[in-house]
C-alpha positions as CSV (number, residue, x, y, z in Angstrom):
1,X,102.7,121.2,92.9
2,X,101.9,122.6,89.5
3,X,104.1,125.9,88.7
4,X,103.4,128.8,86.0
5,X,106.3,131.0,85.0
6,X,106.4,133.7,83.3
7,X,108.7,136.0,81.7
8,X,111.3,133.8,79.4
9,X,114.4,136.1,79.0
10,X,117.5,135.3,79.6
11,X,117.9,134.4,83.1
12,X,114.3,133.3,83.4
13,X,114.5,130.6,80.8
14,X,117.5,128.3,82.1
15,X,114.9,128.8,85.6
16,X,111.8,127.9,84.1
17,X,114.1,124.9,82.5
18,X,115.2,123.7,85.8
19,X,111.8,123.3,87.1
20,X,110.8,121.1,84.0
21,X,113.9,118.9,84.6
22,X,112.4,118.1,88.0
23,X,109.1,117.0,86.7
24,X,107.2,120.1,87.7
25,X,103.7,120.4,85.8
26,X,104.8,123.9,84.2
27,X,102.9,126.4,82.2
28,X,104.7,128.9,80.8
29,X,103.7,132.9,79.2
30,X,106.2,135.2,78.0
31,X,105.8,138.5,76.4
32,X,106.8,137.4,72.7
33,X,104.5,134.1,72.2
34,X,106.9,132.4,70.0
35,X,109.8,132.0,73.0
36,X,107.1,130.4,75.2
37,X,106.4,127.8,72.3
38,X,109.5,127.1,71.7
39,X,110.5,126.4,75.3
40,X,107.0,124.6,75.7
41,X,108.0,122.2,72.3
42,X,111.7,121.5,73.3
43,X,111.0,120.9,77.3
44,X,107.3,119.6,77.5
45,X,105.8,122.7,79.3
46,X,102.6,124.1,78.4
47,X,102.4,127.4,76.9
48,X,99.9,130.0,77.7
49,X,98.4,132.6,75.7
50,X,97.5,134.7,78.4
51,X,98.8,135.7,82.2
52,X,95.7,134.7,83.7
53,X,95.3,131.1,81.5
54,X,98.8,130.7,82.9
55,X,98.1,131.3,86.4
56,X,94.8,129.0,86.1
57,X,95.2,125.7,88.3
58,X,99.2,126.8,89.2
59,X,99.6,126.5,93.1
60,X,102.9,129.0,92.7
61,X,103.3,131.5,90.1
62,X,106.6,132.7,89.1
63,X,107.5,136.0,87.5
64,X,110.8,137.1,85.8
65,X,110.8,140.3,84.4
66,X,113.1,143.5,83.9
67,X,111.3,145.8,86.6
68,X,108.8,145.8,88.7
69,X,106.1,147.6,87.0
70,X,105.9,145.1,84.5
71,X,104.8,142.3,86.9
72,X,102.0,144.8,88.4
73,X,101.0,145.7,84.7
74,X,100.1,142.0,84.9
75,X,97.6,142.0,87.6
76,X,94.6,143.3,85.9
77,X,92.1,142.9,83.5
78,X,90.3,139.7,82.3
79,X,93.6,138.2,80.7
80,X,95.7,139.1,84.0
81,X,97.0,137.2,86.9
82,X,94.4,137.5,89.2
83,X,91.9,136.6,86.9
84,X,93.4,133.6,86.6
85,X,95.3,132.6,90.9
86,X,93.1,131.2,93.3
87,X,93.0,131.9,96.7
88,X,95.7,130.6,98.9
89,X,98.0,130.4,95.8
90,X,101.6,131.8,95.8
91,X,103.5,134.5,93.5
92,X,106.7,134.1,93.7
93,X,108.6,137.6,92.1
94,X,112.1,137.1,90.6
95,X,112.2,140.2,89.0
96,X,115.1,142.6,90.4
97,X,112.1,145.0,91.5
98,X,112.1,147.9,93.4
99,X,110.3,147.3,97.4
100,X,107.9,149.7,97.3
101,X,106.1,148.3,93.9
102,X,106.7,145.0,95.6
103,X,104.8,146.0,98.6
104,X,101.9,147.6,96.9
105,X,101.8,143.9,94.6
106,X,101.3,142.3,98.2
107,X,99.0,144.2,99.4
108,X,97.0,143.7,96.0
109,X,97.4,140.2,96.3
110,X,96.7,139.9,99.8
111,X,92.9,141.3,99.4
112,X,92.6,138.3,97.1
113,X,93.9,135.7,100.1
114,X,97.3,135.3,97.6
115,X,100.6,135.1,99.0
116,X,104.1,136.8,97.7
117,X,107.1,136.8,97.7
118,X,110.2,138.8,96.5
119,X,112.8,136.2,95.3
120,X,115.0,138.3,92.8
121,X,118.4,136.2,92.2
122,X,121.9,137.0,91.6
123,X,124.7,134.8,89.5
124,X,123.9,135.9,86.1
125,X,123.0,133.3,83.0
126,X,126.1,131.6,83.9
127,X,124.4,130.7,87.5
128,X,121.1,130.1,85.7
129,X,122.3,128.1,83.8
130,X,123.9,125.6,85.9
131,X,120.8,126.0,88.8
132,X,123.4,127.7,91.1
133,X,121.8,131.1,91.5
134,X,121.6,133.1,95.2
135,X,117.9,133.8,95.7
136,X,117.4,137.0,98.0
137,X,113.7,136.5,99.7
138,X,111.2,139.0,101.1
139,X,108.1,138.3,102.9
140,X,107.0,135.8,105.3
141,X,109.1,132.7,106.2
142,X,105.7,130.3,106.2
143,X,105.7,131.2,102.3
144,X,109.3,130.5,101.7
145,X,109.0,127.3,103.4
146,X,106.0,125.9,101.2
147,X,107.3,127.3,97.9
148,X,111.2,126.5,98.9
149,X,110.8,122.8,96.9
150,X,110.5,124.9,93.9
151,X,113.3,127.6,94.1
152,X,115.8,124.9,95.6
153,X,115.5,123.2,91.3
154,X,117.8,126.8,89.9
155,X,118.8,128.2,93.3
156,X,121.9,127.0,95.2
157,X,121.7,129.4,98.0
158,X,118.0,130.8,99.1
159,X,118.4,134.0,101.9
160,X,115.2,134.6,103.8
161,X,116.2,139.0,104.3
162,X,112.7,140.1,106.0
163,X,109.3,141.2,104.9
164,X,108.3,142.1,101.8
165,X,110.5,144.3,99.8
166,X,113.6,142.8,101.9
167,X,115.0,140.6,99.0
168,X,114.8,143.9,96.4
169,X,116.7,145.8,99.0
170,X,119.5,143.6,99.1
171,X,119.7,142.7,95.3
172,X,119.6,146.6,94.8
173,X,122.5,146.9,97.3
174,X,124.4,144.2,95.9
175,X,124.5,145.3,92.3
176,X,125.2,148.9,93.5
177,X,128.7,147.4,95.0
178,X,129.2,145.9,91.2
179,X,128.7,149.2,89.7
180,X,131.4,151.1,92.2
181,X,133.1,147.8,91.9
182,X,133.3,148.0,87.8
183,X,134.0,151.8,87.8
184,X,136.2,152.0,90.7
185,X,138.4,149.5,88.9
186,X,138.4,151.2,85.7
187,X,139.5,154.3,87.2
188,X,142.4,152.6,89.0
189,X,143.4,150.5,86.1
190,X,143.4,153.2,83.7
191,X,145.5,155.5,85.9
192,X,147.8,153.0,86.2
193,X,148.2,152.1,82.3
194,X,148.7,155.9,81.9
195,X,151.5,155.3,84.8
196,X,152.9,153.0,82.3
197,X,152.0,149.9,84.7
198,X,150.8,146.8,82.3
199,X,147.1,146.6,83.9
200,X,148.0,142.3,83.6
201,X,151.1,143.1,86.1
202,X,148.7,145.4,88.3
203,X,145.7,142.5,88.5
204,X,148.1,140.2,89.4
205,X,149.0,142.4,92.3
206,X,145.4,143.7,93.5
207,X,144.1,140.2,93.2
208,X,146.7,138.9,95.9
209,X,146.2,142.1,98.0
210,X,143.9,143.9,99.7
211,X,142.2,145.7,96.9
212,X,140.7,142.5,95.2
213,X,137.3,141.8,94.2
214,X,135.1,139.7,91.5
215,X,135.3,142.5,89.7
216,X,139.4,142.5,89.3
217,X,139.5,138.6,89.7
218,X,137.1,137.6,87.3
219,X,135.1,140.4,85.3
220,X,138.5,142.3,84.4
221,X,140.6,139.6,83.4
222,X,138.1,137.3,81.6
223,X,136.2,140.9,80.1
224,X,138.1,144.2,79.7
225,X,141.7,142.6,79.4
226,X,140.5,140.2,76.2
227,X,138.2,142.9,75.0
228,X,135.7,140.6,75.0
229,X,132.9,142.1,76.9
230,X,130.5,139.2,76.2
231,X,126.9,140.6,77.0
232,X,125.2,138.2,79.5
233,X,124.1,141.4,81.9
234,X,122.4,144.3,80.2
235,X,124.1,147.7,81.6
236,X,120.8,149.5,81.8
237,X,119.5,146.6,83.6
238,X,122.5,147.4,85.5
239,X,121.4,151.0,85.9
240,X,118.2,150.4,87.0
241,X,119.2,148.2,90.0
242,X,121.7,151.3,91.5
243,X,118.8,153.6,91.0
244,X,116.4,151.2,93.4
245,X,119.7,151.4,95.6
246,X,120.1,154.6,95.7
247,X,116.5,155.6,95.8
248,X,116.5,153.3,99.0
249,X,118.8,155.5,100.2
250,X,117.3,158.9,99.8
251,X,113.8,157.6,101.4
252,X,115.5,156.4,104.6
253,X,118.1,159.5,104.8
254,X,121.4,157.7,104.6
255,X,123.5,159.5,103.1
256,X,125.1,157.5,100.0
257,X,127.4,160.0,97.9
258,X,128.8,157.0,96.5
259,X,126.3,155.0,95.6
260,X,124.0,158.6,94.1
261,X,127.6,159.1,92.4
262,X,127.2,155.6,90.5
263,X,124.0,156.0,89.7
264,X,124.6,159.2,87.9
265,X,127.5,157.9,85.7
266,X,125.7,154.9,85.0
267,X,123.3,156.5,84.0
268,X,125.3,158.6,81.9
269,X,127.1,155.7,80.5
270,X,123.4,153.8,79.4
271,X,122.7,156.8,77.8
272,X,126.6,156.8,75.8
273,X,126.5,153.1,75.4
274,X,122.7,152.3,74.7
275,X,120.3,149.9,75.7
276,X,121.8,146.8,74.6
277,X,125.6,147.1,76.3
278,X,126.5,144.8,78.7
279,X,127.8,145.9,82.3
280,X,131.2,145.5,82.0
281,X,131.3,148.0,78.8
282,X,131.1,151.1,81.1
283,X,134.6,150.4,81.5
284,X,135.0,151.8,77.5
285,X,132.8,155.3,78.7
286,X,136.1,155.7,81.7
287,X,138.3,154.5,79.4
288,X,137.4,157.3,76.8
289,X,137.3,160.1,79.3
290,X,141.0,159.0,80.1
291,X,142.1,158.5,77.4
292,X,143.5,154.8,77.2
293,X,142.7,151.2,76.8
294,X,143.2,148.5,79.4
295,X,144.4,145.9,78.1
């Protein structure tokens, strides 16, 4: 089964490294040229110039990329995918896209007798990088079945949610309980520290109690109490995947005041922190409006 991936950031580079180990023929294309040929030099791959020289002769064709309108900017035109996939072929969509793009791709795809998918993954670079990520799949189960071989080399856990668009929904949905998770915290933990509690004393508390979550047993102690806030998880990436939540939310008419509520102050806290912050640093933007450090 010979495999094209594209989009070589930093969760779809220990992927695309995963399938090499396993002896996948792999082509890869990435935005800036010089990270494909440096991945294609230090793990065999082949690099691509273009999308569709990419695609040519691959049987699945994987995508990684920030949103979802930059996989459909790579449909058309003689250098894009579908100049390049064959009938019958597979696109297999990691990006943490939104369902309705995702459906419209299918449905371009589909008039060209190519499958897809919507795999977007969770577990971070940490997950990537030890071929243990949770992969979140929309569309048909036949699909999932013939291109499971290759998502089974970086995921641990693969989730078949539904049709197309499924897997986006729950990614979204997921990541909009880390944002409430994240800011929820913060709030509690900086009330507290103003209470005069040592937030190390309160942890040690909420993670034996009811109140826990990865957020306070892991992202708080290893992140926020070091003040190391390492950045493997862009917050506007972040941002972004609250917004697909939330969006979900106002098309089908549940009402989400907590999750529109996130949004907002993430939003507000990409715009205070900037483009390059990771997640975990919107803890600094509560922290500011309250006027202490936890640590």
């Amino acid at each position: 089964m010979k495999i094209a991936f594209l989009g070589l950031g930093a969760i779809g580079r220990p992927m695309a490294s995963h399938i090499a180990a396993k002896g996948f023929p792999l082509t890869v294309w990435n935005r800036t040229a010089e990270r494909a040929e440096q991945f294609a030099r230090e793990t065999g791959a082949t690099h691509a110039a273009t999308p569709a020289n990419a695609a040519r002769d691959a049987d699945v064709v994987i995508t990684c990329f920030p949103e979802s309108r930059h996989v459909a900017a790579l449909l058309d035109g003689p250098d894009g995918l579908l100049a390049g996939m064959r009938a019958d072929t597979t696109l297999v969509d990691c990006t943490s896209g939104d369902p309705a793009t995702s459906r419209a791709i299918a449905a371009r795809l589909a008039s060209a007798s190519i499958s897809y998918i919507d795999a977007p993954v969770s577990g971070g670079v940490a997950g990537a990088e030890k071929g243990a990520l949770t992969a979140m799949v929309g569309g048909e189960a036949a699909v999932l079945e013939r291109v499971r071989p290759v998502l089974d080399t970086f995921a641990q856990k693969i989730v078949h949610c539904g049709g197309v668009g499924a897997g986006d929904a729950v990614k979204a949905v997921n990541n909009a309980f880390l944002a409430v998770h994240i800011l929820s915290t913060a709030e509690g933990l900086a009330t507290l520290a103003k209470a005069g509690v040592d937030p190390k004393v309160a942890l040690d508390v909420i993670n034996a109690s009811s109140g826990r979550s990865n957020t306070s047993m892991n992202l708080f102690p290893e992140r926020v109490l070091t003040r190391a806030f390492p950045r493997t998880f862009r917050l506007a990436l972040l941002e972004k995947d609250i917004g697909i939540a939330a969006e979900i939310a106002r098309d089908l008419r549940v009402p989400a005041p907590m999750t529109q509520l996130a949004a907002d102050l993430f939003r507000i806290a990409r715009g205070e922190l900037g483009e390059i912050a990771d997640h975990v640093e919107a803890v600094k933007m509560v922290e500011q409006w309250a006027g202490v450090e936890i640590a």
